[in-house]
N, C-alpha and C positions, 0 to 999 in steps of 0.2 A: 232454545237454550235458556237455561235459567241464571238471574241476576249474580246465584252463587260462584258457578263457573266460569263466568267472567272476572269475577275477581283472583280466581285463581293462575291466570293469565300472566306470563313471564314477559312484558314488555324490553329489548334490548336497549341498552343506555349509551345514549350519542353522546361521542366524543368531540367536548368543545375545546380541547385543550390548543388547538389552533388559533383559534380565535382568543385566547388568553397574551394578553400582550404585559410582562412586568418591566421591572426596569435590565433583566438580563438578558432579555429578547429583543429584536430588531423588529421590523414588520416583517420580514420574508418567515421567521418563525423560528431564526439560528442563534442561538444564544450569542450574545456580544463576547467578544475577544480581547480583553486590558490588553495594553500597549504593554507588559511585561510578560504576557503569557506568549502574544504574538513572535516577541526575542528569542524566548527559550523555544520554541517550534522551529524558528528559523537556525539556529545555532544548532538543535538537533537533526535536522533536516540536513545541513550545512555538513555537522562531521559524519554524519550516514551516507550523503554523499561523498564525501573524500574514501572515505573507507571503501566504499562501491568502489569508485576509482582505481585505487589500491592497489584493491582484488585481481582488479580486469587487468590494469596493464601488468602483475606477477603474471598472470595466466596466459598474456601474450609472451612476454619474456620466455616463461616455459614453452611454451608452442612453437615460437621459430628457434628455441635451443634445442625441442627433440626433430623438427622438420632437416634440421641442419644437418642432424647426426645419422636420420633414415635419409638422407641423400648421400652422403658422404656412405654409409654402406651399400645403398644401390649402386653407387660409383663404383664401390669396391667389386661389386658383384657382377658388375657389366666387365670391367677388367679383368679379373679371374676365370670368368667364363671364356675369353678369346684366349 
């Protein structure tokens, strides 16, 4: 091999960006969280869970309102048939 083909040689470039510690990084590597950003996560968090909540208990309401009303027909249907 000549001196020239080795220069042509695409070495891959390591990534030190772990090892880079500023003031909005922690040691583990996760950018630090201000006590105002933390609020508003927790407050979003907060009304996504209510709203989740919500959801589920309509969804049950509806569930034993239509369970109610396919019994009360199958009732009807057991009775009609004798």
């Amino acid at each position: 091999m000549d001196a020239e083909a080795e220069t042509d040689v695409v070495r891959p470039v390591e990534d030190n960006s772990s090892e880079e510690t500023g003031p909005e990084q922690d040691h583990g590597g996760r950018p630090e969280l201000k006590q105002g950003e933390i609020l508003r996560t927790l407050a979003t968090v907060e009304k996504d869970s209510q709203a989740i909540a919500e959801s589920f208990s309509s969804l049950f309401v509806s569930l034993r309102s239509t369970l109610s009303e396919v019994r009360v027909l199958f009732y009807e249907l057991i009775l009609v048939r004798r």
